[in-house]
C-alpha positions in Angstrom: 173.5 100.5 103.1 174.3 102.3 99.9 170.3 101.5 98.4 168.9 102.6 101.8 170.2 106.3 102.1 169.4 106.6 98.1 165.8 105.4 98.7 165.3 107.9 101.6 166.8 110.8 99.9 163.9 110.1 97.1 161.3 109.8 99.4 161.8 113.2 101.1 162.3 114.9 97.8 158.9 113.4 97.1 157.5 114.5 100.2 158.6 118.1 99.4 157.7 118.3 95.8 154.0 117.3 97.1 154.1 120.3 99.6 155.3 122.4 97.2 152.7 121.8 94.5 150.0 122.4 97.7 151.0 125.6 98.4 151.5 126.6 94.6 148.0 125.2 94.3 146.8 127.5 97.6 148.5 130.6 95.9 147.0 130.0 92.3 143.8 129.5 94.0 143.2 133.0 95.4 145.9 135.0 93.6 145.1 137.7 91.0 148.3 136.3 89.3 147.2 132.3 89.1 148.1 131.4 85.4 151.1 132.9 85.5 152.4 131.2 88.4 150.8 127.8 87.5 153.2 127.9 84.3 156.0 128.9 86.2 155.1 125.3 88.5 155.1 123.5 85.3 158.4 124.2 84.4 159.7 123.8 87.4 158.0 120.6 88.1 159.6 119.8 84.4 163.0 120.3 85.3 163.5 118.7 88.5 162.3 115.8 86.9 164.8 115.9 84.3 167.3 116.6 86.9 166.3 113.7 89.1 166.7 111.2 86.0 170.3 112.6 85.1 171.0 112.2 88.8 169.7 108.9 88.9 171.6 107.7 86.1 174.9 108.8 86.7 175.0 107.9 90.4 172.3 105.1 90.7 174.4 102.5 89.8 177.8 103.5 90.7 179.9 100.6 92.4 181.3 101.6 96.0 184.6 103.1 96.9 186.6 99.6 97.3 184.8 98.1 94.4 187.1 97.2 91.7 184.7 97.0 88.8 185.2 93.2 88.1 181.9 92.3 88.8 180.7 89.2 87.1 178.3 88.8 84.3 174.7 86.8 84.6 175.6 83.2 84.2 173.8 82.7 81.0 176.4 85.5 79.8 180.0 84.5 81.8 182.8 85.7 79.6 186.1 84.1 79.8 187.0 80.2 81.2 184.4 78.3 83.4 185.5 77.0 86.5 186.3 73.2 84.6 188.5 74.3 81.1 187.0 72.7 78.0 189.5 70.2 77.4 189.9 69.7 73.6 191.3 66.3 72.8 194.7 65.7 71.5 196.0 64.5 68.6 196.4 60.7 69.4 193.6 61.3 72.1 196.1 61.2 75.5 198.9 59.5 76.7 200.6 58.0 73.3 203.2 54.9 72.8 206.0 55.0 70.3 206.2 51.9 67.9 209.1 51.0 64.9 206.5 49.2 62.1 207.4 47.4 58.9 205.4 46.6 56.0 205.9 45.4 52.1 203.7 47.0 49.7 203.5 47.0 46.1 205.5 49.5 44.6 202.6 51.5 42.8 201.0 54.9 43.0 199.0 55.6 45.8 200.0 52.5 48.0 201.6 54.4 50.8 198.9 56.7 50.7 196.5 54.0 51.7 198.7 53.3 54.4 198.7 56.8 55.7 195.0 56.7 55.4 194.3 54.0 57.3 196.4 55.0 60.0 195.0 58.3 60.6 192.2 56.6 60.8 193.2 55.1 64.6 194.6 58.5 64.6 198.0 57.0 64.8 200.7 60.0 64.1 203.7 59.0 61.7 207.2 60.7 62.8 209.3 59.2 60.6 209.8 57.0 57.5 211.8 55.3 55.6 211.7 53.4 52.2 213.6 50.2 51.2 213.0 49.2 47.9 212.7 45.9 46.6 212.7 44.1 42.9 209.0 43.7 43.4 208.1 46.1 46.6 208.7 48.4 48.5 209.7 47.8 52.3 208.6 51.0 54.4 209.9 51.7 58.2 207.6 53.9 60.2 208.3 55.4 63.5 204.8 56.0 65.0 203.1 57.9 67.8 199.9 56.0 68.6 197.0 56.3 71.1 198.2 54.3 74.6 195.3 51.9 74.1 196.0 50.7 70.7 197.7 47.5 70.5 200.3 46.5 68.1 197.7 43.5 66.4 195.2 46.0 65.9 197.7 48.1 63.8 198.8 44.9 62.6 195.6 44.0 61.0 194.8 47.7 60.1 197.6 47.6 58.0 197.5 44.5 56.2 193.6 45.9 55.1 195.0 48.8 53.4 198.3 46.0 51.1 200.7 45.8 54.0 202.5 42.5 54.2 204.7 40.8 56.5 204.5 44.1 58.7 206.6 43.6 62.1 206.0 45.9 65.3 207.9 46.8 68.4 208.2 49.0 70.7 210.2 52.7 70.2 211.9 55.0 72.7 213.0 58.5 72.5 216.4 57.4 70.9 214.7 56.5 67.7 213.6 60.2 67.4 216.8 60.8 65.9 217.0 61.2 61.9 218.4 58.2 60.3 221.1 60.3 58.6 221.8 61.7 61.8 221.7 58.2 63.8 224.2 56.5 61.0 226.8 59.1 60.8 226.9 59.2 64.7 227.6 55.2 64.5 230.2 55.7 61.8 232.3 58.5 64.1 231.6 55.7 67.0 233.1 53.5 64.5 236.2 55.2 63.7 237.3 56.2 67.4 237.2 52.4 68.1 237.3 49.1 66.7 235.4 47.3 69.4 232.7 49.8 68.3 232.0 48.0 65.4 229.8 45.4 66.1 227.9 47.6 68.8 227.3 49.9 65.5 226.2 47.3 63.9 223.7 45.9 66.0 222.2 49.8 66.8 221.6 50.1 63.0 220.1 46.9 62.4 218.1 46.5 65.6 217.7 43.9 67.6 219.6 41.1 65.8 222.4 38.9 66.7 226.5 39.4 65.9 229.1 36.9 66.1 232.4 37.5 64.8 234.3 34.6 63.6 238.2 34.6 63.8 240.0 33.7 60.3 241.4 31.0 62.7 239.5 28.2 64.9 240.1 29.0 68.6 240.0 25.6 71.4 237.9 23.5 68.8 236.2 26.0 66.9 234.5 25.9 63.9 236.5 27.7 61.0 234.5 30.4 59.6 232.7 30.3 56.4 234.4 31.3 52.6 232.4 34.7 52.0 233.4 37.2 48.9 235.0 40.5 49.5 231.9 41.9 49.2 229.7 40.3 51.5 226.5 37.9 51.5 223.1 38.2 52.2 220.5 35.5 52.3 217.5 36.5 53.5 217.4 36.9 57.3 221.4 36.5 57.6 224.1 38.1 56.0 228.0 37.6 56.0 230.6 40.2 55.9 234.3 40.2 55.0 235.9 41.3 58.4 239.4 43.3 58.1 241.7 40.5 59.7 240.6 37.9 57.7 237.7 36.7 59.8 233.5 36.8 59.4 231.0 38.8 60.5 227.7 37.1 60.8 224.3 39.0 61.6 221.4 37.3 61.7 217.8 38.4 62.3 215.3 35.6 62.0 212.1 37.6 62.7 212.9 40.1 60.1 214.4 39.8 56.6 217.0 42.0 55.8 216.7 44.8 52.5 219.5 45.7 50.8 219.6 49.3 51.8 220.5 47.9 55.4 223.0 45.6 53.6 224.5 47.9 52.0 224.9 50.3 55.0 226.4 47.3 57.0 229.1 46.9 54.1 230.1 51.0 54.7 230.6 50.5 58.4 232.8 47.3 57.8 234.8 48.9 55.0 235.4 52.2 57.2 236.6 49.8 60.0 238.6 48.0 57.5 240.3 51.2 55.8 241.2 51.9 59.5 242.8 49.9 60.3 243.9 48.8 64.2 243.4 51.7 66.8 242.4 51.9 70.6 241.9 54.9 72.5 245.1 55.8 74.6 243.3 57.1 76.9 244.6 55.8 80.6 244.0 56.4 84.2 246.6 56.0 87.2 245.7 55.0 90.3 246.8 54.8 93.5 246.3 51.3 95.9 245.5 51.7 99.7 249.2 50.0 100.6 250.4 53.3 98.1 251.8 51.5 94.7 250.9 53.0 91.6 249.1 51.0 88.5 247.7 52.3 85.2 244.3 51.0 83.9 244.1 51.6 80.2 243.0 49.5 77.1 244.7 46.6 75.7 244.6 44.8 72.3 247.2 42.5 70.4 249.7 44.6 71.2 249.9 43.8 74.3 249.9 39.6 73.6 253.2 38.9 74.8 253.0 41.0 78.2 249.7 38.3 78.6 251.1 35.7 78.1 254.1 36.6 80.3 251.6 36.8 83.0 250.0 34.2 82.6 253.5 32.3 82.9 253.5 34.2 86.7 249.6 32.5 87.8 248.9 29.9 89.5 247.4 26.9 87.5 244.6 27.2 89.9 243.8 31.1 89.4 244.0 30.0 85.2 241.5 26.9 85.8 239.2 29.3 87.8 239.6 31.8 84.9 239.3 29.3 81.9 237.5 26.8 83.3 239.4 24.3 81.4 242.8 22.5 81.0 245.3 25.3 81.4 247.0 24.5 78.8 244.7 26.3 76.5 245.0 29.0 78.0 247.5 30.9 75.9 245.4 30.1 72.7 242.3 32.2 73.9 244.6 35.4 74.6 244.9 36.3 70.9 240.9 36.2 70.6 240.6 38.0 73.6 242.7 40.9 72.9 240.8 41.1 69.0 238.6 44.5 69.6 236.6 42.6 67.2 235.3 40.7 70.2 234.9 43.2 72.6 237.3 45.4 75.1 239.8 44.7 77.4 241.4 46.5 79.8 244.8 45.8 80.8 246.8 47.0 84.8 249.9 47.8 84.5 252.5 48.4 87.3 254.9 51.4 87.3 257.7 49.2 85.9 255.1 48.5 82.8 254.4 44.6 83.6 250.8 43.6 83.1 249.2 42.2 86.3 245.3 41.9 85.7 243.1 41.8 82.7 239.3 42.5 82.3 237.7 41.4 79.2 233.9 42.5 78.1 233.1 40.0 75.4 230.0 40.7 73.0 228.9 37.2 73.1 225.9 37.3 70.4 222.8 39.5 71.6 224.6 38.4 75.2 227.5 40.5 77.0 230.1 38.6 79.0 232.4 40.0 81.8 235.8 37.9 82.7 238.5 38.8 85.3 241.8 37.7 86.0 244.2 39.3 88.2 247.6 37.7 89.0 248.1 35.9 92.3 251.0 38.4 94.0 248.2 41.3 93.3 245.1 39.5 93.8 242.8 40.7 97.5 243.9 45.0 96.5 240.7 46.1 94.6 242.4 45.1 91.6 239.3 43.0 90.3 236.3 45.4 91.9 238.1 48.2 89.8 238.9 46.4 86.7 234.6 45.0 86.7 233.0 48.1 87.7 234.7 50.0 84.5 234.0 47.3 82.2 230.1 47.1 83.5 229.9 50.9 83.0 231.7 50.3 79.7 228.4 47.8 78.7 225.9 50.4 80.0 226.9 53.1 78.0 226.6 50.6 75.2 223.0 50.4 75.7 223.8 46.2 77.1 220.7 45.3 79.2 222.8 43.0 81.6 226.3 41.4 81.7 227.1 38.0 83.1 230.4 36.4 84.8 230.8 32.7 84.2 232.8 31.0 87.3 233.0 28.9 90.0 231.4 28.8 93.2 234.7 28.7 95.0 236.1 31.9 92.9 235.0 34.0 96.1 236.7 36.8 94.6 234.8 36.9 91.6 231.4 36.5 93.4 232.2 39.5 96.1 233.2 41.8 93.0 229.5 41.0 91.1 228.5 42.0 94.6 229.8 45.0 95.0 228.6 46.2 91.9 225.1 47.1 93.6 223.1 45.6 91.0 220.3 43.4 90.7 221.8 40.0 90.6 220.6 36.4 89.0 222.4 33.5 89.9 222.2 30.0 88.1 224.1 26.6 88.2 225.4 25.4 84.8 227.2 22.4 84.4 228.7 22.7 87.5 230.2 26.5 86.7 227.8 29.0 88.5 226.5 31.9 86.6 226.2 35.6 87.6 224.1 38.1 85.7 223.5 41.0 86.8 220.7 43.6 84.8 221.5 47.3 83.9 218.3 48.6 83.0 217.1 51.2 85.2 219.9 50.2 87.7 222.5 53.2 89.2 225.8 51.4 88.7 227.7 51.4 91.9 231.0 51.4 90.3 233.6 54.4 90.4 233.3 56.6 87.1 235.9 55.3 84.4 238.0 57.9 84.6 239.5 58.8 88.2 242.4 61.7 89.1 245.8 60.7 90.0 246.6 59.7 93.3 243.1 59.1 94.3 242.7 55.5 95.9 240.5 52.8 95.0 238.4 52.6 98.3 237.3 48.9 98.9 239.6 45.8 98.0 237.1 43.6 96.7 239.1 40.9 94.8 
């Protein structure tokens, strides 16, 4: 609409400009005066042509009232982003895995460079490393961020082109972000809070390895531990450590041989456990049960030996057979072990007048986690057992454990409702006549109460 009236408005002014020169024309024509007034035409023939272009140019191309001026360029000149972004690739090229690698190389100039080199080359991004020398190496621990598609033989081989030997490769997660400094002196104030810490610590600085503690005595026909020197042994893939009461630590960790930098860190967690000394939080919670008595759940240890024992002088030889699975007569000799923080935790109920009346034991049972119950027979059918399992499962969960299993029997209802109740994925598997309950942690919302509860609140659902 706008060009239209524009296009007419020129059209009539050349309609009159024609007239005008006509009748100027006429005049010169038959006037004394012609020259004269055909100058006085030319300049004003001049300078409304000069005023038409000014007007023209100023108003011609003026945008309309409601436009806002953001008009877009020719396409072959469009400023700013396209309708698809460029998309400028990352550094490891999209989605990335993390990876813990290990190699040996030579301990000479410009060996870890060629390691570097080659893996920039699959544009793999190094976040962290560590060196552990060796009398003829050098052993370096990478934490990597490489491209989703490239598989660990691929950096295997890549590796082993540029002088890596005997390089291992597994899978990271975002807890291995954390310095090493960082990582250790968090396992040493783990450490030091706890004695049952220990060999957790251990096995989170070492990786994934396996820990058995040996008591200085044999317990029910056990082996008696190896001699090992104050300060320790390490033979390759297994070393032996000194533990404070007398006993041995083994760790062993066949795919991978242990360097003596992760030796001698092992040593400084055992010798700040052992400088220690016995301790146990004190930490306890009081509960209420639904018929309204009283009982306190808190940690146990060798202190409390004798009260054990005095309740196991109040079960039933059928509760202690379903417990031990085994002549209860041994059953006094285990209770010494068991209450060791060495090999694991325990959680102890206590009544208001201070008798024990149930035990929970979580036993670190190599690279396995074992759960075990036993709740005298007068208390037994009160929640007693449900509340005494679901703290010790959320015990191995925060310990990073991937599952825990119950060995029993598949008349120890009890036992089998309370692995129930837990909410968890479940395996069950027949053994030598004892049935076996796992149940996995990973990824799983534990249904269990959280371990520490107000007084007077009531544990909800018997379930022993």
């Amino acid at each position: 609409m706008h060009h239209w009236r524009r296009d007419l408005i020129e059209l009539a002014a050349l309609f009159t400009a024609v007239a005008v020169a006509d009748a100027v024309a006429n005049l010169v024509g038959h006037g004394p005066d012609g020259p004269e007034l055909l100058l006085v035409s030319a300049v004003l023939l001049i300078a409304t042509a000069a005023f038409h272009t000014w007007w023209a140019r100023r108003h011609g191309h003026a945008p309309p009232a409601d436009d806002t001026g953001a008009r877009p360029l020719p396409s072959d000149q469009q400023a700013g982003p396209s309708e698809e972004p460029r998309r400028e690739p990352g550094p490891t090229g999209g989605e990335t895995t993390l990876w813990r690698m290990r190699t040996t190389v030579k301990d000479e100039p410009g060996s870890l460079a060629a390691l570097c080199t080659v893996l920039a080359g699959h544009r793999v991004d190094i976040l962290s490393l560590q060196t552990h020398p060796l009398a003829d190496g050098t052993v370096d621990e990478f934490l990597l961020r490489a491209p989703a598609g490239l598989a660990a033989g691929d950096m295997t081989r890549a590796v082993s082109s540029a002088g890596g030997a005997d390089t291992w490769v597994e899978r990271a997660d975002a807890h291995d972000l954390v310095d090493a400094p960082t990582r250790i002196l968090g396992l040493a104030t783990r450490t030091a809070l706890d004695a049952a810490e220990l060999p957790l610590a251990l096995r989170q600085l070492l990786g994934r390895c396996t820990i058995r503690s040996l008591p200085a005595a044999p317990v029910a026909g056990g082996r008696t531990p190896e001699n090992v020197p104050v300060e320790g042994a390490l033979e390759d893939t297994v070393m032996r450590l000194r533990a404070p009461e007398g006993g041995v630590i083994a760790v062993e960790r066949p795919y991978l041989p242990f360097t003596p930098t992760e030796f001698a860190r092992a040593r400084a967690l055992v010798e700040l456990d052992s400088r220690l000394g016995p301790r146990v939080p004190g930490s306890q919670d009081v509960l209420t049960l639904p018929e309204g008595n009283d009982i306190t759940v808190r940690r146990a240890d060798q202190g409390d030996l004798e009260a054990a024992r005095e309740m196991h002088e109040r079960c039933s030889a059928r509760t202690l057979a379903m417990r031990y699975h085994g002549p209860v007569g041994d059953a006094d000799r285990y209770l010494n072990h068991l209450l060791s923080p060495r090999f694991g935790r325990t959680l102890a109920v206590q009544t208001a007048s201070g008798r024990v009346v149930g035990l929970g034991h979580l036993l670190w049972d190599g690279d396995e986690t074992e759960v075990a119950l036993l709740v005298e027979d007068g208390w037994q059918r009160r929640g007693i057992g449900g509340e005494l399992l679901g703290r010790l499962v959320a015990m191995a969960a925060e310990a990073g454990c991937e599952s825990v299993y119950a060995v029993t029997q598949s008349s120890n209802t009890g036992m089998v409702a309370a692995m129930r109740g837990l909410g968890l994925p479940l395996d069950y598997q027949i053994e030598e006549g004892t049935l076996v309950i796992t149940a996995r942690l990973d990824g799983a919302r534990l249904a269990s109460r959280p371990p520490r509860e107000e007084r007077g609140q009531r544990i909800a659902t018997p379930r022993d």
